[in-house]
C-alpha positions in Angstrom: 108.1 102.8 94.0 105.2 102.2 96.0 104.0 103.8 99.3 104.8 102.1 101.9 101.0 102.6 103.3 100.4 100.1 100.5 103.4 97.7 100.9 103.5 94.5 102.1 104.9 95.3 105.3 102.3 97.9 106.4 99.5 95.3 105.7 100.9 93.0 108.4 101.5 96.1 110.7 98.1 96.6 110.6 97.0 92.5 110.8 99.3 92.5 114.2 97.7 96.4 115.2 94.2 94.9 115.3 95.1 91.2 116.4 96.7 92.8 119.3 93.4 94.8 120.1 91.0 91.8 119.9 93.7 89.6 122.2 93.1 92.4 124.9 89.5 91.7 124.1 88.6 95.7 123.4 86.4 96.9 120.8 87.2 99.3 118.7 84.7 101.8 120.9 86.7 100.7 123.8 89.9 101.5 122.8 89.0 104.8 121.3 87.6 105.5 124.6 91.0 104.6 126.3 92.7 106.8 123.8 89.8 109.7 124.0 89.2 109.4 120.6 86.7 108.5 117.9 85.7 104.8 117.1 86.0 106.0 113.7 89.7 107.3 113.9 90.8 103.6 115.2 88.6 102.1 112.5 90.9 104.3 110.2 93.8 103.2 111.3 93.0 99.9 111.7 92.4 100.2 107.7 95.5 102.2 106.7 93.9 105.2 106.3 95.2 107.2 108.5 98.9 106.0 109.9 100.1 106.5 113.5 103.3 107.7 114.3 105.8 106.5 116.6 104.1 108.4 119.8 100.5 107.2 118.7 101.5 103.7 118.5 103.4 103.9 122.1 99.9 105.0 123.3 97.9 102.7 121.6 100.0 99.7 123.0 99.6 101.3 126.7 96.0 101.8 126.4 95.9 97.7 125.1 98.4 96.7 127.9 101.3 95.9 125.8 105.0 97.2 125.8 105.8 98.7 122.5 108.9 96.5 122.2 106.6 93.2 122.8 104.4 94.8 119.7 107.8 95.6 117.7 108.9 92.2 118.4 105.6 90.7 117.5 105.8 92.3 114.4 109.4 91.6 113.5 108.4 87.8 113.6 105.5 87.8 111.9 106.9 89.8 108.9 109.5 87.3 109.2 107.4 84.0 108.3 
């Protein structure tokens, strides 16, 4: 089986992580600064490469003004089309 970092699933988390981040119209150096972080940790993320936990992702929808139900939801649908 597969780790779910590669699955089909995780590549549309990530497609909704950074649409979601260029809707709020931040830059990766932006956001990183909201987070105080690296450019190069969001860029890793961003990419799968490193994977955010539950607590992360709460953080990283605060810092992009978005509930982190509006970003489950928004993922729910789109892994739904």
């Amino acid at each position: 089986m597969p780790k779910s970092l590669f699955s089909k699933d995780y590549a549309v988390f990530l497609e909704v992580l950074i649409e979601t981040r260029k809707k709020a119209s931040l830059t990766q150096e932006q956001l990183a600064e909201c987070l105080a972080t690296t450019q190069s940790i969001i860029s890793k993320c961003e990419r799968g490469e490193r994977r955010l936990d539950i607590v992360e992702l709460r953080r990283w929808c605060n810092a992009i003004d978005i509930g982190l139900l509006n970003f489950i939801a928004d993922f729910e649908e789109r892994l739904s089309e």
